[in-house]
N, C-alpha and C positions, 0 to 999 in steps of 0.2 A: 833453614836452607841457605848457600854458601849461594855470594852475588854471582858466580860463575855458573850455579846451578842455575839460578834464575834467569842469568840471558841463555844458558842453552836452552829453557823453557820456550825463551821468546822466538829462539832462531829457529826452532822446533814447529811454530805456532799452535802452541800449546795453549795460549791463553787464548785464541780466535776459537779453539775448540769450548772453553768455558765460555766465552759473550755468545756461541751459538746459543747454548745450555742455560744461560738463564734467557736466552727469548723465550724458551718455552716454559719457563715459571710463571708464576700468577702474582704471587706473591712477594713482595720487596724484601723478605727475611731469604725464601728461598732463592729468590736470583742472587741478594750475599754470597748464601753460600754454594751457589754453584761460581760465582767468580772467584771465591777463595778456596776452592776446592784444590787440595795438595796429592801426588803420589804418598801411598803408604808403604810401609816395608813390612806393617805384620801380616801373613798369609790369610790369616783367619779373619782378619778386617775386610781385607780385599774381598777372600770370596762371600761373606758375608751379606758387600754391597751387592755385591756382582747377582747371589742371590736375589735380594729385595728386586732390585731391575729386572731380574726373569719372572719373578711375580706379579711386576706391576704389566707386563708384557702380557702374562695370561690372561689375568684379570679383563684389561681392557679389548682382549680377545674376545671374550666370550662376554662385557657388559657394558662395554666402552669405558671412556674415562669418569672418574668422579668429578665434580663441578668444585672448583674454586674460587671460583670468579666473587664468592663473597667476602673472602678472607679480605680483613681490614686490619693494619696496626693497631692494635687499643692499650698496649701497655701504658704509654703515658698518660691514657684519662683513665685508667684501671689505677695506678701508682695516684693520682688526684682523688680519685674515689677514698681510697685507703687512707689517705693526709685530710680528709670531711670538707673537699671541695666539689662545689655542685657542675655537674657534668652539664654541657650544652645541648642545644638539640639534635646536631650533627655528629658529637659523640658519641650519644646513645643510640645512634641510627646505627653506625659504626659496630658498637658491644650485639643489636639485633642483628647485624647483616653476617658479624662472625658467630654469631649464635647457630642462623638458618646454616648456612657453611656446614658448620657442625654437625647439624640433624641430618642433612642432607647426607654427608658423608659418611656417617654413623647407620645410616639405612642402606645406602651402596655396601657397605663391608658385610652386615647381617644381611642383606640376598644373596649376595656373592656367598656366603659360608652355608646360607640355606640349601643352596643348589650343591654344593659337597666341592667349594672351590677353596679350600683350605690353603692359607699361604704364610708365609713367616710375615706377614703385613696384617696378621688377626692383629697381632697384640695392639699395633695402632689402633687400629678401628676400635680392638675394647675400650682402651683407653679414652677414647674421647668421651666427655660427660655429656654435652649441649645440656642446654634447658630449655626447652618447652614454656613453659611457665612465662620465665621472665622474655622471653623473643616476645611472644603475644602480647603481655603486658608493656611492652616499650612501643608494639607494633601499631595497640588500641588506643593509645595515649599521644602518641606521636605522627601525624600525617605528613609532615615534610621540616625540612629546617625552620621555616617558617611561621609552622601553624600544627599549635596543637588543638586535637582533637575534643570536640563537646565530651564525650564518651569515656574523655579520661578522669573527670569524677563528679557527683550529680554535682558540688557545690559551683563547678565550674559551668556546666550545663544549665542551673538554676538562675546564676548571674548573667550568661551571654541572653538567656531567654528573657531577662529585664533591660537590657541595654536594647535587644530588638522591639521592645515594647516602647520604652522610651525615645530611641531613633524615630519609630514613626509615628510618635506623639510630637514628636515637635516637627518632625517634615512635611505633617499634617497640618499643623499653624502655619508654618512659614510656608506654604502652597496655598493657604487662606491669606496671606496675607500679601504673595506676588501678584498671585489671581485676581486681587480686589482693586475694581477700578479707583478706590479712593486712592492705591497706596501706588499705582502705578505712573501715575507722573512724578513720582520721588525717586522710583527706581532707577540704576541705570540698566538695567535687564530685569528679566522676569525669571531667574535663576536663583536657586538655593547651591550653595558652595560651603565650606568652611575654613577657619584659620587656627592655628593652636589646637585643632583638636575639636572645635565648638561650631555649631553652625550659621552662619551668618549670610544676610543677603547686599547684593550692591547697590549702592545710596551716590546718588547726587551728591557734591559736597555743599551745592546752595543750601539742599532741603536737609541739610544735618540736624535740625529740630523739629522738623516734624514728624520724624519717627524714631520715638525715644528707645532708650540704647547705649550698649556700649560700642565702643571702636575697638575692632582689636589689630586693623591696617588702612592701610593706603598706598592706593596705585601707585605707579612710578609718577604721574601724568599729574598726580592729586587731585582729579576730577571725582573719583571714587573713594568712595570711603566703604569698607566693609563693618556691617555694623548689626551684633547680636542685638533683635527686639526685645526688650523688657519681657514679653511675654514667654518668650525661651528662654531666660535667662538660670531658673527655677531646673527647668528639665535640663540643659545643658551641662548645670553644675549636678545634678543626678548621675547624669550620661559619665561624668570626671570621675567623681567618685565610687561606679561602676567597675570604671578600667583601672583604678587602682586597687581594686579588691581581685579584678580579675588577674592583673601582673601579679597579687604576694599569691592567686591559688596558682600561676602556673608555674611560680619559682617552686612551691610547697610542692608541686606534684616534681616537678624536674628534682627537685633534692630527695623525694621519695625516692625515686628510681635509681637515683643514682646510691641511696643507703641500699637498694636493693643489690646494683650493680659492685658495690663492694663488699656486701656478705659473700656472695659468688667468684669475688675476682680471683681466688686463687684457681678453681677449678677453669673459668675463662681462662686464663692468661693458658694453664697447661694446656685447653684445647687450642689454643694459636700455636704453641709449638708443636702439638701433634700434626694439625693442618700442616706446616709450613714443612715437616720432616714429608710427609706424604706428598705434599705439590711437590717437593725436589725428586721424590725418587721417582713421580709419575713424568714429571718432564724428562728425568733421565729412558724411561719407557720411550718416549715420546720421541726424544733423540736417534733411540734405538733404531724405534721403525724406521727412522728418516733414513738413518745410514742402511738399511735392510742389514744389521749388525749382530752379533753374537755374541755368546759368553765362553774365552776363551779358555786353557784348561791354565791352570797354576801351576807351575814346575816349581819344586822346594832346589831344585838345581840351577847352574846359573846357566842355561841357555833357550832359546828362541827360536822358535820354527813358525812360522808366517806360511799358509797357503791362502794362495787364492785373495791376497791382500789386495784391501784400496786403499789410494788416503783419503781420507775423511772431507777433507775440504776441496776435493774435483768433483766435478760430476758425477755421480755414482752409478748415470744412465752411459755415463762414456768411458770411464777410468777402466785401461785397461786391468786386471789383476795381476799380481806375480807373487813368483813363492820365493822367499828368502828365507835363510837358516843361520844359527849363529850360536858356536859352544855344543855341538852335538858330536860331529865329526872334525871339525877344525872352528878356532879359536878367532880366526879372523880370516876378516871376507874384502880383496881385491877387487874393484869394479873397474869397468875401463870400456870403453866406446864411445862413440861418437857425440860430439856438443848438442844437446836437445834432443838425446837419447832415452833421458831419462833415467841417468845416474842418479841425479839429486835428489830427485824428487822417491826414488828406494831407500838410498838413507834416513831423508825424513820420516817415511813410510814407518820403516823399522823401527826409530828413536821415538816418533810419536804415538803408534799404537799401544809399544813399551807403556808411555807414561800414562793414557786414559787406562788399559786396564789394572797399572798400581793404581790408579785416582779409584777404582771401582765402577770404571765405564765400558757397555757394550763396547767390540771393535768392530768395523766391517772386514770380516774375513772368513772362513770357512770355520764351522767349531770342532775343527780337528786342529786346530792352531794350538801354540802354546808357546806360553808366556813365561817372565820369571822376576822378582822384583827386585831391580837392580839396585845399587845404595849410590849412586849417581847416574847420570847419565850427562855426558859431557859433548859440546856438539860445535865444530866450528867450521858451518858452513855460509857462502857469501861471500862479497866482495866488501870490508869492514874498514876501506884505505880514508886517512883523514886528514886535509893541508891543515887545517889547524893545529893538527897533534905531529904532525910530518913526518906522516906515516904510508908509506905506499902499499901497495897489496901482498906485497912479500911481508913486508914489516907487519903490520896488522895482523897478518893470517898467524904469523910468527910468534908476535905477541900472546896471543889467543894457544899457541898451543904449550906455549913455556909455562903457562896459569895452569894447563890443561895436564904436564906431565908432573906439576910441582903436586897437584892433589888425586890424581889417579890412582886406583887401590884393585885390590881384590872387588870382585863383584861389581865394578864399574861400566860400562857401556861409552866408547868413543867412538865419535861419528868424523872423518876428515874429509871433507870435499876437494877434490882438486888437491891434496899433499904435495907441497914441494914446489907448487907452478909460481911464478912469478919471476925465478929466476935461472941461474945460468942453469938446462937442459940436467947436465950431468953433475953439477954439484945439488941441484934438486929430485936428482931422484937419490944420492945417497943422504940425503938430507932425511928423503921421504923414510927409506929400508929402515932406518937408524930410529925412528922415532915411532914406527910400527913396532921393531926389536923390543922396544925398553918399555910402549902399553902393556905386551905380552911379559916380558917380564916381571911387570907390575901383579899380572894375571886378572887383567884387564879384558873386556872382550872387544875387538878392534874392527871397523870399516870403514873402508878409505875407497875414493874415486880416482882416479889419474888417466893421466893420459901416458905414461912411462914407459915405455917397451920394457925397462930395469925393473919392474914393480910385478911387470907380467911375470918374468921368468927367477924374479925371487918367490911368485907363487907357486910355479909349477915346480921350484928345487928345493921347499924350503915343506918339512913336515905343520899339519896344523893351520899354514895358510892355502886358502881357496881362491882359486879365481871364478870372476860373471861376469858375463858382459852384457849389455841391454843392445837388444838386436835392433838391426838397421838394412831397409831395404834398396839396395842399390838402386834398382830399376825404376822405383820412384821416388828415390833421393827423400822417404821418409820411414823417423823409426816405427817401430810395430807396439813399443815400450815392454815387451817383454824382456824378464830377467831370465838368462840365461847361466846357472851355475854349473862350475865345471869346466868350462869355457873361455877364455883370455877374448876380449875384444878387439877389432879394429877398428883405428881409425878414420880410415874410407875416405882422407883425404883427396887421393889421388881420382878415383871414381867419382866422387861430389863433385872436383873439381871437374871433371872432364864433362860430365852431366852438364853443368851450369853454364859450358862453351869457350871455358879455357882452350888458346890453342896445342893441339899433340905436342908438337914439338916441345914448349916449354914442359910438359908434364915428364916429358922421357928424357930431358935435360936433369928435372928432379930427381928422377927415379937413379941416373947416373951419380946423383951425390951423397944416396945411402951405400951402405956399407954391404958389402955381399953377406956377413952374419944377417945385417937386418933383415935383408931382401929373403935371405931363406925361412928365418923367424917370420915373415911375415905369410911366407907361402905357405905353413907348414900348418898358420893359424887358419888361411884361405881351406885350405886341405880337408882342416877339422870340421869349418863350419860347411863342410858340402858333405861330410860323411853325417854328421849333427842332424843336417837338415833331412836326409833321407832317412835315419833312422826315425825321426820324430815322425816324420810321416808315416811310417810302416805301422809304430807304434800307435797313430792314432787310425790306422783301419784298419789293426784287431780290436783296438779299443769298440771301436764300431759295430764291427763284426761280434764281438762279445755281448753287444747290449744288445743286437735284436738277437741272438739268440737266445738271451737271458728272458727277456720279454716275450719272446716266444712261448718257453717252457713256463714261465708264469702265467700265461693266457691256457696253455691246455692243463694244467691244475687249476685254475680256476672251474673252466667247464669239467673235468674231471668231478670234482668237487660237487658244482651246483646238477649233473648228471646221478651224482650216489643220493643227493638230498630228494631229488625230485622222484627217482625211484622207491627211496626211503619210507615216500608223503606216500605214493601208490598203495605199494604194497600195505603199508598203514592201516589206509582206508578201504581195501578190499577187506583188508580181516575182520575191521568194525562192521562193515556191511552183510559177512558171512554170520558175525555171530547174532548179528539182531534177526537175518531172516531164521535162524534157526531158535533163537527167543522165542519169535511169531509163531512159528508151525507147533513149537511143545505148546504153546500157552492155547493154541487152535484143538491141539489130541486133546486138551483136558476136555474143552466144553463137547468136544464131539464125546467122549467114552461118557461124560455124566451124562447124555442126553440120550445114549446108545443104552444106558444102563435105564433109563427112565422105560423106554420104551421095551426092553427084556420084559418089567415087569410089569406094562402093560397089555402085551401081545397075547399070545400064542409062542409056547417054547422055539417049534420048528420053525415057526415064520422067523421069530426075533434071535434065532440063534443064526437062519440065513441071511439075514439082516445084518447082524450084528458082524459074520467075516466077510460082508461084502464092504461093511465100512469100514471093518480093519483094514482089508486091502485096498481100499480106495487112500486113507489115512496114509498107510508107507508110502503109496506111488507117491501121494502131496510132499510126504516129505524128503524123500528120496530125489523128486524134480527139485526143491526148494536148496536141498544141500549141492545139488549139481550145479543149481544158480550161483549159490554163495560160492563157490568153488570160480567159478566161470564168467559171472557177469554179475553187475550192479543190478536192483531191481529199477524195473521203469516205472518211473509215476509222470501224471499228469497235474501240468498246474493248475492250481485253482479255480482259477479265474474261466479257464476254459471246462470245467464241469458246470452244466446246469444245472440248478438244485434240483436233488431227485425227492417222487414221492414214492410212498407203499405201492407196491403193484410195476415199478419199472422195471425193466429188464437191463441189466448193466452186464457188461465185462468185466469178468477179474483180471486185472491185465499179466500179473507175474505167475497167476495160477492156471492161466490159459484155459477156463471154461467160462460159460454163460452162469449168470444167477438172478434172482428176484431181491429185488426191495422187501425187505420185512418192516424195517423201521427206519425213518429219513436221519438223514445226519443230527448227533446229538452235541454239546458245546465242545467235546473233545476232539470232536471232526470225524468219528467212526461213524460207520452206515452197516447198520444189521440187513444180511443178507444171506438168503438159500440157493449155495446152489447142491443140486442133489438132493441128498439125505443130511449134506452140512448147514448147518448153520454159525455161522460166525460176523464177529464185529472186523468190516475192512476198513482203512483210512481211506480218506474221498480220496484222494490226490492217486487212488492205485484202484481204482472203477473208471468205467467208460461206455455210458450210456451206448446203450445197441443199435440205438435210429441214428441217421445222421448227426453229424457234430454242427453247430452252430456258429457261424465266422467268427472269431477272437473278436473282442472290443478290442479298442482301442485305448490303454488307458489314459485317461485326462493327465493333463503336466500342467502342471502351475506356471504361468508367466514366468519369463526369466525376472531374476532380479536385477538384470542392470540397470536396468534405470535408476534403481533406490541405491544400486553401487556409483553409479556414475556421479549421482547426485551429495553423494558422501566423499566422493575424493573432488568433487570441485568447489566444494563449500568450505570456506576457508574457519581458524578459529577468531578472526577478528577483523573490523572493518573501519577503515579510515575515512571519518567526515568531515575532517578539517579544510577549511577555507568554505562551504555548503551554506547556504543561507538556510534558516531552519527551517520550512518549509520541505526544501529540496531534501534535508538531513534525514526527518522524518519519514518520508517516503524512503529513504534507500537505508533508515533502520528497520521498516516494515516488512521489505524484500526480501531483506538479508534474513532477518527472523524463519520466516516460512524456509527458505532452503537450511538453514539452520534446522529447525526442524526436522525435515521431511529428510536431512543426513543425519538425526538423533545424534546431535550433538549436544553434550552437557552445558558446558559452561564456555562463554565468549566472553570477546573483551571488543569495547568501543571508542574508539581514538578519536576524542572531536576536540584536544586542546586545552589550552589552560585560559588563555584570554580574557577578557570581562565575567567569563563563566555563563554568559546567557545561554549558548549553545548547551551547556553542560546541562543547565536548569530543565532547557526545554524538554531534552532527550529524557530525562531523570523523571521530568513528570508526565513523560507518554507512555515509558514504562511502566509507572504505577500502574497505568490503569488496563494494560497488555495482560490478559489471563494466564498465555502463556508462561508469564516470565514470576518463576518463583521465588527468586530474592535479586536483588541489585546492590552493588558497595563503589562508594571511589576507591581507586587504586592507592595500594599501598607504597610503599618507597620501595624502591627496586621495579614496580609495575609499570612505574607514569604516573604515581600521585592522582593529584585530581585532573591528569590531563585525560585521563581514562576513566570508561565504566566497565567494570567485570560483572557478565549478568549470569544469573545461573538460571537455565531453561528448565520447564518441569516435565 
């Protein structure tokens, strides 16, 4: 990229847009490359990215963001690994904390795909290895920079357990020996201390022979001598000899892991770059939201339509929008209005949205917008005047634009603020016309600011150029910052001025010193923007008028709609309801004709043949009313709860068959109750009987307590509790407390914040646990947790 490219980058502030961009990176690889992030010219790059960012937008849509927060540089102790140098304790913490990163991220991508949220950002996530394995194994081995852990191999566990044996073998002599009145007027305290490593107690320097010994110092004062007893001398050099078995197992265990850390480092180092590709494109997500931004469409043509633009770096709660266009219908765009109108800040607009969506960045603007990837973009706005180089604002601006025409090409983008100003009036606007001509000539796309009356009316005579102006309201002497295309701007000098209490006279003095062209050029501009402004308005109260109609006619299709569904459900369930009562009545003829046939041939012919067509006809009426039902009405039952259990011998209502009947046999586990009425006999469901005597008042059924209280007591009950500065006494009581609410919200697993300190707090807490039923395992924290300044307890 050409130095001219890069200060229009700057005039642009194009680079304020990337130092936003990597604040929201995590990672020191990815905020690089969001500061060196360049516009691209191939289409397919562009929308590539531009993709990734609408996935990463989804994603954290529907699962938030993935966590980064562990990614750690490791290549240079990964490159150490590989040359058979032993990693520290802080590097390995390092390879574990990008290790978790990994898994972590690697499980975000697999839910996300589980849930069917498929995005061109799988192949990342496959991509990533983590190990499992070696995290735990750096995590069980390693407690802090510090201090590694018993646990990381028995032979180290086996020695720390002789060195505690030893320690309180000899701080057991030397406590017999402060303790003893014999030895106690030699002392100058009754304290065990140590020097070099060894234990020693303090000595008079009179009484330096009577408690035999080495020296291994002396006070400043020389009244003290600290001096190992003979009698520890033995255990002391045990204790030396201990710690150096213990430093060659902790080097043997750190080189272990670190041979382990370098069979993996190729698969590590690619997961740091997977990580650090995915922290970029999620901060660019992340950017996105900020600017409430979109992905604009790519034109393979070279022109620019902007609706509904902001720029990036105002307010997004305040910035008004406006729509600019460029290379559609004309080639270049004329701006012109009033100082602090908001010219400048459209050209930027344009020049810079331009360049984040080549870069492959969201823009804020409407995503009907469209873009195109220009092969420069060249920009000279600003006051750039320097006594040192002695160069005034004419000269400078001048400077800037003779670099500006020497490299200008097809498919270029020139932004000019203010063309022409600085010097004489008239020889600066044909300054300006002349060097508009020969961008367009170049076949360049061209916008330029002015204040020129000559710039207006080469726009309005001249095919292919456009004039806009950014509106400006007189009546409170402020703009509105809308862009206005189509339209030639005014000045409004004369109205500002008179606004702010210039006297008349001098203003109608001015107005006598323009030229009668101008005076009419100017009316004619007055003219437009009153016909402008009426039409705007008409058009936005049909715009008006067209939304609630549109919202209207959407509202009665809706109920239109949920009207056919709910009639749909009816109809539905009356035809389910007609075909089972007529299920019922056939399956009722079968046991009445076997029972009718039973009795044929138990009777007398003439009795059981009159018998027999009175049951026939009784039979159709049943089913003849029942098909009327299904035809006309649901049947009625009664609920359960309000039947009392019937015995043999009760008299019940059929309710949907509308006679009386007898209990034959009480309800059996299907819920049917055999009953006669007449000459029928049939199985009826309870819920469609209704005992003959009075009905018995409804229970009430029992409700179970609310649960708030056990909710209440689960959203106040925190996952952890801070005891630091707590005398232990106090600690323990407010671990006691906290446990039960713990509890009684069935919370799994807490964490306990009492410090790093002398550890005595830690001790105490640790061995009140043990003996807590409740509490099913306890661990000190790991790195990333708090170390041992925390206990994580897991509740059973």
């Amino acid at each position: 990229m050409s130095k001219l490219s890069e200060k229009s980058l700057r005039i642009l502030e194009y680079y304020t847009i990337l130092d936003q961009l990597a604040e929201r990176c995590v990672s020191n690889k990815a905020k690089q490359a969001a500061k060196s992030l360049r516009p691209l010219h191939d289409i397919e790059d562009v929308r590539e990215l531009l993709t990734q960012t609408d996935d990463a937008k989804r994603l954290m849509t529907t699962g938030g963001a993935p966590a980064f927060g562990g990614i750690r540089d490791v290549t240079a102790a990964l490159s150490r690994a590989d040359h058979g140098g032993v990693l520290s304790t802080r590097e390995l913490l390092n390879v574990a904390s990008l290790l978790h990163a990994a898994n972590q991220v690697r499980k975000y991508g697999a839910e996300q795909q589980e849930k069917g949220n498929s995005t061109t950002l799988d192949a990342y996530f496959n991509r990533i290895n983590s190990n499992k394995y070696l995290e735990d194994k750096i995590n069980r081995a390693i407690i802090s920079e510090e201090e590694i852990a018993d646990a990381a191999s028995t032979t180290l566990a086996n020695l720390r357990r002789q060195m505690r044996q030893q320690n309180t073998r000899v701080r057991e002599t030397l406590n017999h020996i402060v303790s003893s009145q014999t030895y106690a007027k030699y002392l100058q305290e009754s304290l065990i201390t140590q020097r070099d490593g060894r234990y020693v107690i303090p000595v008079k320097s009179e009484y330096r022979g009577n408690i035999p010994g080495m020296v291994h110092d002396v006070s400043s004062s020389g009244a003290t001598l600290f001096v190992e007893p003979s009698q520890v001398v033995d255990a002391n050099n045990q204790i030396k000899i201990l710690l150096g078995k213990e430093k060659a197992e902790i080097e043997r265990i750190l080189a272990e892991l670190t041979a382990d850390v370098a069979e993996f480092s190729g698969a590590i180092e690619a997961d740091y770059d997977v990580l650090c590709k995915l922290d970029f494109i999620f901060a660019k997500a992340q950017y996105s939201f900020a600017l409430n931004a979109c992905t604009p469409k790519i034109s393979e043509k070279t022109q620019v339509s902007l609706i509904q633009a902001r720029h990036p770096l105002l307010d997004q709660k305040k910035a008004v929008p406006i729509d600019i266009a460029l290379g559609v219908d004309y080639d270049t765009l004329v701006i012109t209005g009033p100082n602090t109108g908001g010219k400048t800040v459209s050209l930027k607009t344009l020049g810079l949205l331009s360049l984040m969506a080549a870069s492959g960045l969201h823009i804020p603007a409407n995503e009907e917008s469209t873009v195109c990837l220009f092969q420069n973009i060249y920009a000279d706005i600003g006051d750039e005047q320097s006594i040192e180089q002695s160069l005034s604002t004419f000269s400078a601006h001048m400077k800037n634009i003779v670099a500006i025409m020497q490299k200008c090409g097809p498919d270029d983008l020139i932004l000019f603020d203010e063309l022409g100003a600085g010097t004489d009036p008239e020889e600066g606007a044909a300054l300006a016309i002349a060097v508009i001509e020969y961008g367009r000539k170049m076949c360049s796309l061209v916008a330029a600011t002015t204040h020129y009356s000559e710039l207006k009316v080469f726009a309005l005579t001249t095919d292919g150029v456009e004039n806009a102006s950014c509106e400006f309201d007189v009546k409170t002497l402020q703009p509105t910052y809308h862009l206005l295309t189509g339209v030639p701007g005014k000045s409004n000098a004369f109205a500002i001025s008179r606004r702010l209490g210039l006297p008349p006279a001098i203003i109608e003095r001015a107005k006598e010193q323009i030229s009668a062209e101008s005076t009419r050029f100017e009316d004619v501009l007055e003219h437009l923007e009153r016909e402008r402004y009426q039409l705007q308005k008409q058009r936005e109260d049909a715009d008006r008028l067209r939304r609630t109609a549109q919202s209207e006619k959407d509202k009665a299709v809706t109920m239109k709609g949920r009207a056919e569904d709910e009639t749909d459900a009816i109809l539905e369930k009356a035809r389910e309801q007609a075909e089972r009562i007529l299920r019922e009545a056939r399956m009722a003829s079968e046991t009445v004709f076997a029972q009718l046939d039973e009795m044929k041939k138990n009777a007398q012919k003439d009795a059981a043949d009159q018998n027999l067509a009175a049951a026939r006809a009784a039979l159709r009426s049943t089913m003849t009313q029942a098909e009327k039902k299904a035809m006309h009405r649901e049947k009625k039952k009664v609920e359960p709860e309000s039947i009392r259990p019937l015995k043999v011998g009760d008299t019940v209502h059929l309710i949907n068959v509308g006679v009386d009947g007898t209990v034959l046999k009480p309800q059996d586990k299907d819920g049917m109750v055999y009953v006669q009425a007449g000459i029928l006999k049939v199985n009826v469901p309870i819920n469609e009987l209704r005992p003959v005597e009075k009905k018995k008042p409804k229970k009430q059924a029992y409700r179970a307590p609310s649960s708030g209280v056990r909710e209440l007591r689960r959203s106040a009950a925190k996952s952890e509790l801070d005891v630091r500065g707590m005398m232990v006494e106090e600690a323990l009581m407010e671990v006691d407390r906290y446990l039960s609410d713990c509890l009684l919200a069935r919370l799994d697993v807490v964490t306990i914040i009492h410090g790093k300190g002398t550890g005595a707090l830690r001790e105490a807490i640790q061995q009140h646990l043990r003996h807590d039923k409740h509490v099913k395992s306890m661990r000190s924290g790991r790195y990333g947790e708090g170390e041992t300044g925390v206990t994580i307890v897991e509740l059973k």
